[in-house]
mmCIF file of the N, C-alpha and C atoms, coordinates in Angstrom:
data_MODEL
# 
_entry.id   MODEL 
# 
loop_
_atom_site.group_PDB 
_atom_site.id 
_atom_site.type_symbol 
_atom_site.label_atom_id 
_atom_site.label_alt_id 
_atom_site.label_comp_id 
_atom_site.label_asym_id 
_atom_site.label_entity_id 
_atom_site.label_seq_id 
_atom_site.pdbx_PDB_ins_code 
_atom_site.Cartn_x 
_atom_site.Cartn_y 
_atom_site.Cartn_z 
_atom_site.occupancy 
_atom_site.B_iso_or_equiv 
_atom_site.pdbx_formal_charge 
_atom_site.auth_seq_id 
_atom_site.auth_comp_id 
_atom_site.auth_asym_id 
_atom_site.auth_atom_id 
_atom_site.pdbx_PDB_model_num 
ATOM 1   N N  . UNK A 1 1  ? 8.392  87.292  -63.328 1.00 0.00 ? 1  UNK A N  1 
ATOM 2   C CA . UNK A 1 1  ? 9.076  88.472  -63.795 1.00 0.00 ? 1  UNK A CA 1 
ATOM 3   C C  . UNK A 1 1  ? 10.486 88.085  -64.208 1.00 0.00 ? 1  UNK A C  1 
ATOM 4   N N  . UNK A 1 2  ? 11.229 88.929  -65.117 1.00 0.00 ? 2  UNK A N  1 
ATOM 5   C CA . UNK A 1 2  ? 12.593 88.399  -65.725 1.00 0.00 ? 2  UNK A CA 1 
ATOM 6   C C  . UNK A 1 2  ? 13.437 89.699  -64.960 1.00 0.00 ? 2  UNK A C  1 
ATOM 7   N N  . UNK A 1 3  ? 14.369 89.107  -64.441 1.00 0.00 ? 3  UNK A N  1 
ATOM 8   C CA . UNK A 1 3  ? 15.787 90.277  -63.924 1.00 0.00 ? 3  UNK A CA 1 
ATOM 9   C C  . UNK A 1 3  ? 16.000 90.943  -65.371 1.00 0.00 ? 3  UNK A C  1 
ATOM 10  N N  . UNK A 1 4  ? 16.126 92.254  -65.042 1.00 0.00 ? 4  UNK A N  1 
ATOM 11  C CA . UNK A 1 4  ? 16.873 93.387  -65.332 1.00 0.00 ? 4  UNK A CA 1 
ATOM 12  C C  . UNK A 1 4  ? 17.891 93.039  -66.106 1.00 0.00 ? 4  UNK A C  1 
ATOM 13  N N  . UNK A 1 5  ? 18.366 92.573  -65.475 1.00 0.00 ? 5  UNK A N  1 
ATOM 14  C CA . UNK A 1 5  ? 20.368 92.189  -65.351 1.00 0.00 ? 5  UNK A CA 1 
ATOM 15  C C  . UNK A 1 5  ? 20.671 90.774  -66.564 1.00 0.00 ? 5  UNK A C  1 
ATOM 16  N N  . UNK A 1 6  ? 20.260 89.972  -66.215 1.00 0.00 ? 6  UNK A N  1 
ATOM 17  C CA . UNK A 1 6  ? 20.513 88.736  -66.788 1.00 0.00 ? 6  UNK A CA 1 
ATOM 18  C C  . UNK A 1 6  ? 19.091 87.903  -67.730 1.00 0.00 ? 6  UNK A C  1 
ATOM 19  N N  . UNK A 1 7  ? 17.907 88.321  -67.613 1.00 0.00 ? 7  UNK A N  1 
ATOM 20  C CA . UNK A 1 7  ? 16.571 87.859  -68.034 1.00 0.00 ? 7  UNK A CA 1 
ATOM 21  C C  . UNK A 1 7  ? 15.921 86.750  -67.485 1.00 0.00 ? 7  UNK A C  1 
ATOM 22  N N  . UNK A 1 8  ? 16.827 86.418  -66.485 1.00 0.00 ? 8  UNK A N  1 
ATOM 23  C CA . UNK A 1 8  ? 16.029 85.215  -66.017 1.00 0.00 ? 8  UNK A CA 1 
ATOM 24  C C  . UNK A 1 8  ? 15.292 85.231  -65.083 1.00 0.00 ? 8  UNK A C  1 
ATOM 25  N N  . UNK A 1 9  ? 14.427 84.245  -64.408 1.00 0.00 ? 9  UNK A N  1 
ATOM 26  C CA . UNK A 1 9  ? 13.173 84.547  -63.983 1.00 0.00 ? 9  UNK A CA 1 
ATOM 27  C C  . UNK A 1 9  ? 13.450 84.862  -62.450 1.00 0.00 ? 9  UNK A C  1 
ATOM 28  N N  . UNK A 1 10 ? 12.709 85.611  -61.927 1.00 0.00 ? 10 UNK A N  1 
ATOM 29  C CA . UNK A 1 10 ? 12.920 86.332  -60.355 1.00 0.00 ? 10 UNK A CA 1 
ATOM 30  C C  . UNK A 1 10 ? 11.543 85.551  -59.860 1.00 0.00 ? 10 UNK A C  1 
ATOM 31  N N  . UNK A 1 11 ? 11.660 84.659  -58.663 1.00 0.00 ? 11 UNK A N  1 
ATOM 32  C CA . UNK A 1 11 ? 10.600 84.859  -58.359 1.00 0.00 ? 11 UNK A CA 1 
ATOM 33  C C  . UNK A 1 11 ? 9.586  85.761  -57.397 1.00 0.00 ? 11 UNK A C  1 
ATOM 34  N N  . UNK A 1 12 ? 8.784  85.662  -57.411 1.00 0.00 ? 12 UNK A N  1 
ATOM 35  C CA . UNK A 1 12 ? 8.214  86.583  -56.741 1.00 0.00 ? 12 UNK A CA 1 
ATOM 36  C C  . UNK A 1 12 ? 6.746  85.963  -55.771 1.00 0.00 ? 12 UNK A C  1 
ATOM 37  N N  . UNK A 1 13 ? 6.993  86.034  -54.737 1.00 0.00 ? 13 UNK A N  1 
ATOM 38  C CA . UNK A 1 13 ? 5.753  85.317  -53.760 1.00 0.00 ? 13 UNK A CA 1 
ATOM 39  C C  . UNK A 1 13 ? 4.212  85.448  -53.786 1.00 0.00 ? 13 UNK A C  1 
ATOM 40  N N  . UNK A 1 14 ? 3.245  84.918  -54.038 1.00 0.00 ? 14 UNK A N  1 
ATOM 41  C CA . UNK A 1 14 ? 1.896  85.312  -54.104 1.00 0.00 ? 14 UNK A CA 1 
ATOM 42  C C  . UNK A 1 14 ? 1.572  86.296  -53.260 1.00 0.00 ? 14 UNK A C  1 
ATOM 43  N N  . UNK A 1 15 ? 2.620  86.445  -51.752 1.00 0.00 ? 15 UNK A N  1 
ATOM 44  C CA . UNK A 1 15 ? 1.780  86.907  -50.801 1.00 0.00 ? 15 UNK A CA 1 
ATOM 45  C C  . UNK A 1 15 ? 2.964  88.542  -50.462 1.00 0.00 ? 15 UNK A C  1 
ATOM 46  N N  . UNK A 1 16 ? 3.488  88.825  -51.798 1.00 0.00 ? 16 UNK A N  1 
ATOM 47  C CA . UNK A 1 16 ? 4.402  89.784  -51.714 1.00 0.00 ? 16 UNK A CA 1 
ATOM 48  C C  . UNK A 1 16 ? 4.059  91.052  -51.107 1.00 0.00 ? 16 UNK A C  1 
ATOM 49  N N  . UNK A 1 17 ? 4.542  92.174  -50.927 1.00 0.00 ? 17 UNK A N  1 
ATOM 50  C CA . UNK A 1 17 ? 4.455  93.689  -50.408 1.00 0.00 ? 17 UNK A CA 1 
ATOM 51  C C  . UNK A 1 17 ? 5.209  94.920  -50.913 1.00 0.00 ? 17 UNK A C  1 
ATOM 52  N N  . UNK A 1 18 ? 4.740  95.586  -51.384 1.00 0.00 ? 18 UNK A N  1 
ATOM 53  C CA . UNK A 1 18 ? 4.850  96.887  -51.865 1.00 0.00 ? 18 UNK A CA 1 
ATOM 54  C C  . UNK A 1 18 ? 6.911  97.046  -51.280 1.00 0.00 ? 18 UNK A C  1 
ATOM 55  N N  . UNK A 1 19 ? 7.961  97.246  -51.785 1.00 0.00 ? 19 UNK A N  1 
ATOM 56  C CA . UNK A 1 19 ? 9.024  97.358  -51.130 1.00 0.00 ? 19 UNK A CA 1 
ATOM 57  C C  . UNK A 1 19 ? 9.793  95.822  -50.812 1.00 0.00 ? 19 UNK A C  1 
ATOM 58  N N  . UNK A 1 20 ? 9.445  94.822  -50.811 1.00 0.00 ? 20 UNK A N  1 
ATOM 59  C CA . UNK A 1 20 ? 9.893  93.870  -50.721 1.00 0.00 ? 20 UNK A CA 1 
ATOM 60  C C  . UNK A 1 20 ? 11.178 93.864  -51.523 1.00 0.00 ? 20 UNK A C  1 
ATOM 61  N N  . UNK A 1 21 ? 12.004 92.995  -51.168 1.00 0.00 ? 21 UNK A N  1 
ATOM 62  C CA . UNK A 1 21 ? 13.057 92.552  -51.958 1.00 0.00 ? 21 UNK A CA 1 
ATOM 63  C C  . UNK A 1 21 ? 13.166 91.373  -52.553 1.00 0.00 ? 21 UNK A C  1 
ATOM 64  N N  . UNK A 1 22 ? 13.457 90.725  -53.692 1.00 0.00 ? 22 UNK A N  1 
ATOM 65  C CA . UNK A 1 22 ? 13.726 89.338  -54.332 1.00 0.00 ? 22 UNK A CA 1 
ATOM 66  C C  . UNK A 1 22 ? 14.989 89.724  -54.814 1.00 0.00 ? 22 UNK A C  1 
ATOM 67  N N  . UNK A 1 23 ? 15.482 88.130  -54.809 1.00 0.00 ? 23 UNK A N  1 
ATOM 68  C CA . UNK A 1 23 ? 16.630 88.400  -55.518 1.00 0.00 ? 23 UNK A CA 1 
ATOM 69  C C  . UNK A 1 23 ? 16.660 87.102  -56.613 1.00 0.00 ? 23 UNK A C  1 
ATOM 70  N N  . UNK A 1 24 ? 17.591 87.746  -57.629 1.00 0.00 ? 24 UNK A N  1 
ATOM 71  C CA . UNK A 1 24 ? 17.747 86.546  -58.788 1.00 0.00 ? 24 UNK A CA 1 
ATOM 72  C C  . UNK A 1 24 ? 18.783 85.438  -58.510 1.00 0.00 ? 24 UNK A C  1 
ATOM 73  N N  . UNK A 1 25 ? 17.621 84.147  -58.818 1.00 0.00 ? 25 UNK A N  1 
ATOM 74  C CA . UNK A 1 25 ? 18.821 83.281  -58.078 1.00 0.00 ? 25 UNK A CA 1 
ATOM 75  C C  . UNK A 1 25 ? 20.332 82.614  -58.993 1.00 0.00 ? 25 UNK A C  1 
ATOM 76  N N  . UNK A 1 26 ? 19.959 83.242  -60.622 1.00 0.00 ? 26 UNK A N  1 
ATOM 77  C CA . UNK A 1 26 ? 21.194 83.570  -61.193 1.00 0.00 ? 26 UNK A CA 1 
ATOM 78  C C  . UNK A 1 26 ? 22.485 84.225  -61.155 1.00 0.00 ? 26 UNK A C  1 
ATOM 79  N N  . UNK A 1 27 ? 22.001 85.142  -61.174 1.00 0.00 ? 27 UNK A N  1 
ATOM 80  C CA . UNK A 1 27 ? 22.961 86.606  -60.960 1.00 0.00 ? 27 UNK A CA 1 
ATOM 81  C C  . UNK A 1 27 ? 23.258 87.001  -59.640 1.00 0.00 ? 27 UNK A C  1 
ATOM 82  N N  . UNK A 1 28 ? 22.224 87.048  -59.062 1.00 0.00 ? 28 UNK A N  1 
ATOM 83  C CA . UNK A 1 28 ? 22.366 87.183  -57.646 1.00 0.00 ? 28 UNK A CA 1 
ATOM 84  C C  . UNK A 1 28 ? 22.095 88.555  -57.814 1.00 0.00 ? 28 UNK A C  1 
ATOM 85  N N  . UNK A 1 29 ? 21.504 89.555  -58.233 1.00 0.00 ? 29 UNK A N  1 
ATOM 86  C CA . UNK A 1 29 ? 20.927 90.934  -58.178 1.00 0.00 ? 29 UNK A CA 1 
ATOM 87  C C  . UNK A 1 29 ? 19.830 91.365  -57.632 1.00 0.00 ? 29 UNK A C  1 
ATOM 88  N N  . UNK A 1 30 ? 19.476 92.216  -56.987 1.00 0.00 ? 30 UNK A N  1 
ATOM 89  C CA . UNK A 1 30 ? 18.205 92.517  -55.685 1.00 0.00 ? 30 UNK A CA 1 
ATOM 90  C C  . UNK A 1 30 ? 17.701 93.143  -56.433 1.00 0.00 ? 30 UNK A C  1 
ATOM 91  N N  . UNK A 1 31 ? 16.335 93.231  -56.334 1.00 0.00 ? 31 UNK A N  1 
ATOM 92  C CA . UNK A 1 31 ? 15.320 93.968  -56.992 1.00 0.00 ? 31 UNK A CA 1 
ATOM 93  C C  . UNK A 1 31 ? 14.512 94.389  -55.777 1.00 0.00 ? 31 UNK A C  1 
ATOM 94  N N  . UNK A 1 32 ? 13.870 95.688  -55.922 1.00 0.00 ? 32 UNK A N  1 
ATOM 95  C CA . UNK A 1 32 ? 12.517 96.101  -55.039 1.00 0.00 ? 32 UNK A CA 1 
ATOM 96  C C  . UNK A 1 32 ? 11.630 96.016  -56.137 1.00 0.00 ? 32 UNK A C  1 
ATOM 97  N N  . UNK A 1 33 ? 10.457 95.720  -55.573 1.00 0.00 ? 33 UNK A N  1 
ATOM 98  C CA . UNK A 1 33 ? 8.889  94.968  -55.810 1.00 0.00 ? 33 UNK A CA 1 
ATOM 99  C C  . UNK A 1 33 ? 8.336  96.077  -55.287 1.00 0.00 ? 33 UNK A C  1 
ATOM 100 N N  . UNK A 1 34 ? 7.826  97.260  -56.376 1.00 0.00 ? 34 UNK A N  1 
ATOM 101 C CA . UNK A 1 34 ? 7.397  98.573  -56.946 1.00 0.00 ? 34 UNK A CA 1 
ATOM 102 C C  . UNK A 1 34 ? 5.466  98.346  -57.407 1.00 0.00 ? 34 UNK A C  1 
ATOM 103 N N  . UNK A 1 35 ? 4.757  98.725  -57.070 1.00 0.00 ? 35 UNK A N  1 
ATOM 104 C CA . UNK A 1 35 ? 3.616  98.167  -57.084 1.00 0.00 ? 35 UNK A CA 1 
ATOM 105 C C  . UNK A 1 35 ? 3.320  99.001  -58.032 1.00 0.00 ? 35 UNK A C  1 
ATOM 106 N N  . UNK A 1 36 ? 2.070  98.904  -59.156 1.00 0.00 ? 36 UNK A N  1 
ATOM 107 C CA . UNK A 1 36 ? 2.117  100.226 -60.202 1.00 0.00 ? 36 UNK A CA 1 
ATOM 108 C C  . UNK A 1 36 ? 0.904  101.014 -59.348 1.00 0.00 ? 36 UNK A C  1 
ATOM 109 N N  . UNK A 1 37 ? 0.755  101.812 -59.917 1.00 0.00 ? 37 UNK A N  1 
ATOM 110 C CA . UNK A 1 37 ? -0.117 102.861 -59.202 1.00 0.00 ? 37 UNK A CA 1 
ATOM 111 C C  . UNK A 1 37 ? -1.908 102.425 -59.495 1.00 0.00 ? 37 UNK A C  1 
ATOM 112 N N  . UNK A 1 38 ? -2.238 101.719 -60.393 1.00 0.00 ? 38 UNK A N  1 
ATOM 113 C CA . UNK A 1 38 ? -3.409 101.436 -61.086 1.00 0.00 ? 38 UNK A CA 1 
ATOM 114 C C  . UNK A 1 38 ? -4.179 99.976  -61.208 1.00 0.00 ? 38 UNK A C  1 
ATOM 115 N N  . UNK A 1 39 ? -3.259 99.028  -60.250 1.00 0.00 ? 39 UNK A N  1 
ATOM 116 C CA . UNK A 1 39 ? -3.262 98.340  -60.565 1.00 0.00 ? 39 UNK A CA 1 
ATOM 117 C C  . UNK A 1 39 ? -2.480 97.069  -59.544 1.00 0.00 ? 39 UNK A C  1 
ATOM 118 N N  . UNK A 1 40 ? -2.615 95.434  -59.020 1.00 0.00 ? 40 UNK A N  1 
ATOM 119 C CA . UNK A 1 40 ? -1.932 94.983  -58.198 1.00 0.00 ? 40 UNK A CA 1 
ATOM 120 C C  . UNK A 1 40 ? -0.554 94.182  -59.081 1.00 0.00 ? 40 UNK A C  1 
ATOM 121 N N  . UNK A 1 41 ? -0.493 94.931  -59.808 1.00 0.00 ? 41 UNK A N  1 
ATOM 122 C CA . UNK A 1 41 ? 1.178  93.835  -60.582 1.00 0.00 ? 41 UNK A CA 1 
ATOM 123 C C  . UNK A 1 41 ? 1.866  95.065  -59.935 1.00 0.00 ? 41 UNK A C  1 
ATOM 124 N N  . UNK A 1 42 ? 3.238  94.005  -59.897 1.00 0.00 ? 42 UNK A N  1 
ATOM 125 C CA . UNK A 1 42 ? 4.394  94.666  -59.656 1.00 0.00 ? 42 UNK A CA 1 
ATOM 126 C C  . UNK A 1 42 ? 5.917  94.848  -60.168 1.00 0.00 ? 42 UNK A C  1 
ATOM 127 N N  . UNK A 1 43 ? 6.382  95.714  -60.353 1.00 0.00 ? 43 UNK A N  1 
ATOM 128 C CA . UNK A 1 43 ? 7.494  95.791  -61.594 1.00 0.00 ? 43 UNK A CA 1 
ATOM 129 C C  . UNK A 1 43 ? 9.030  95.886  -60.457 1.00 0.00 ? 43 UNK A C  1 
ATOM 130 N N  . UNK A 1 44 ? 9.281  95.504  -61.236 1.00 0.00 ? 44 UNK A N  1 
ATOM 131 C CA . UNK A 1 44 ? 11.416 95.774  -60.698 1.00 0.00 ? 44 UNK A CA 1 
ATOM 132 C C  . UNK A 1 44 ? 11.942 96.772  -60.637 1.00 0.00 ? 44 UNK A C  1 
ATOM 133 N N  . UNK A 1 45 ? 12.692 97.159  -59.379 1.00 0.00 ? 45 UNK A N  1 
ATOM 134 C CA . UNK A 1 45 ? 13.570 97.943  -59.630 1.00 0.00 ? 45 UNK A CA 1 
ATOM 135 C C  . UNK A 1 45 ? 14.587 97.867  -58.826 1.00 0.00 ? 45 UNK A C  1 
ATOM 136 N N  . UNK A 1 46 ? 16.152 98.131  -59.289 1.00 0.00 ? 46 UNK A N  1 
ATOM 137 C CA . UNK A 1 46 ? 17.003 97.517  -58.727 1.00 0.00 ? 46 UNK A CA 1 
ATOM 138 C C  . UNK A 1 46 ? 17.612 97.919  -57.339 1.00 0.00 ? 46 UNK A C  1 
ATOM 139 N N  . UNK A 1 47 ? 17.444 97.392  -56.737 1.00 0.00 ? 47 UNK A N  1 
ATOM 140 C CA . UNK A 1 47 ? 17.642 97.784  -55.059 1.00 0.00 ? 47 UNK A CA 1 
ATOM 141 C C  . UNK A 1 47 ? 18.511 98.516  -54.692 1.00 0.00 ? 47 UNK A C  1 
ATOM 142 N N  . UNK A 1 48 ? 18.848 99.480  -53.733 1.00 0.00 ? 48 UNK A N  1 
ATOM 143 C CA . UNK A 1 48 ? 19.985 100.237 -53.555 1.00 0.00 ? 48 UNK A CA 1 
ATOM 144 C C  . UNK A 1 48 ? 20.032 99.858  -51.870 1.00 0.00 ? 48 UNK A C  1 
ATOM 145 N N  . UNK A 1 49 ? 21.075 98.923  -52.195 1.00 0.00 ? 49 UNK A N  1 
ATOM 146 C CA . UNK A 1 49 ? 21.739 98.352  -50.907 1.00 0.00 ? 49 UNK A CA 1 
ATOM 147 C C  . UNK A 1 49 ? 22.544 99.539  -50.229 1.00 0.00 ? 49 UNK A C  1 
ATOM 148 N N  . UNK A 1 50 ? 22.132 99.785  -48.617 1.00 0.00 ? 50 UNK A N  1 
ATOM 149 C CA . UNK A 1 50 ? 23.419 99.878  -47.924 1.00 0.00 ? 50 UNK A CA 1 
ATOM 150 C C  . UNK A 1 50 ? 24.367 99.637  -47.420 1.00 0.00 ? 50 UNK A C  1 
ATOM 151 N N  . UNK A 1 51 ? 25.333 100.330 -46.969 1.00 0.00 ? 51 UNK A N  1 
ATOM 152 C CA . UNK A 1 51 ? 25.878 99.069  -46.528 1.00 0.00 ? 51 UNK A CA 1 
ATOM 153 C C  . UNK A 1 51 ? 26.355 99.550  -44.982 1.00 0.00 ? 51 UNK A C  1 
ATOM 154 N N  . UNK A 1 52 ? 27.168 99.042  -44.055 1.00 0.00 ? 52 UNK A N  1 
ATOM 155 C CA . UNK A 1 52 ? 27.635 99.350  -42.422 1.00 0.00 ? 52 UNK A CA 1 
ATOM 156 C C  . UNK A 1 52 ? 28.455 100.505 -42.695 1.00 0.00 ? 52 UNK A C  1 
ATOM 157 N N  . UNK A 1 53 ? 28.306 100.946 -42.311 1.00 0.00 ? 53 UNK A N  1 
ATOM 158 C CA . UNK A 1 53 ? 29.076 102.483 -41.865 1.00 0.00 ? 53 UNK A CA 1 
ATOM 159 C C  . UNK A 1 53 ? 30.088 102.282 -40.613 1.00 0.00 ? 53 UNK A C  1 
ATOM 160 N N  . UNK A 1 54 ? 29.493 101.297 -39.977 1.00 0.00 ? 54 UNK A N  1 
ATOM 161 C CA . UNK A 1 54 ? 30.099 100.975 -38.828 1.00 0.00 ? 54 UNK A CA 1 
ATOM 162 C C  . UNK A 1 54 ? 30.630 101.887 -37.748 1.00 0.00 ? 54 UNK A C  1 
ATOM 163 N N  . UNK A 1 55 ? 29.866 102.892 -37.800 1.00 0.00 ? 55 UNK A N  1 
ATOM 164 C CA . UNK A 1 55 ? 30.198 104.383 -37.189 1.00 0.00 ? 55 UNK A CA 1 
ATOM 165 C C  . UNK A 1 55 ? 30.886 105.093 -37.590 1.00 0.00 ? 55 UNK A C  1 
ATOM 166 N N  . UNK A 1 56 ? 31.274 105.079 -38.778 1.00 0.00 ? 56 UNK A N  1 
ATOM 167 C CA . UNK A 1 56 ? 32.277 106.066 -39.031 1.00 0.00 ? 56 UNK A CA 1 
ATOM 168 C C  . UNK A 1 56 ? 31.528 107.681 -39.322 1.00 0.00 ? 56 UNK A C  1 
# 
């Protein structure tokens, strides 16, 4: 699969899962690993990191 962000290649594990995260080892941008509904390929979408709240 090609990042979003930059086009270069993301890899992605044979033994991946629905929600997983990869990241591009270019850019450094996270993707979630979105399964299609019809089918076992899986498409990108760009992760929405949280971050520590740290109790506030």
């Amino acid at each position: 699969m090609n990042c979003l962000e930059c086009d270069a290649q993301v890899p992605v594990p044979s033994d991946a899962i629905q929600g997983e995260i990869v990241t591009c080892k270019d850019c450094g941008t996270s993707f979630e690993l979105v399964r299609e509904q019809a089918g076992s390929l899986f498409t990108l979408r760009q992760a929405e990191l949280e971050g520590e709240d740290w109790g506030e």
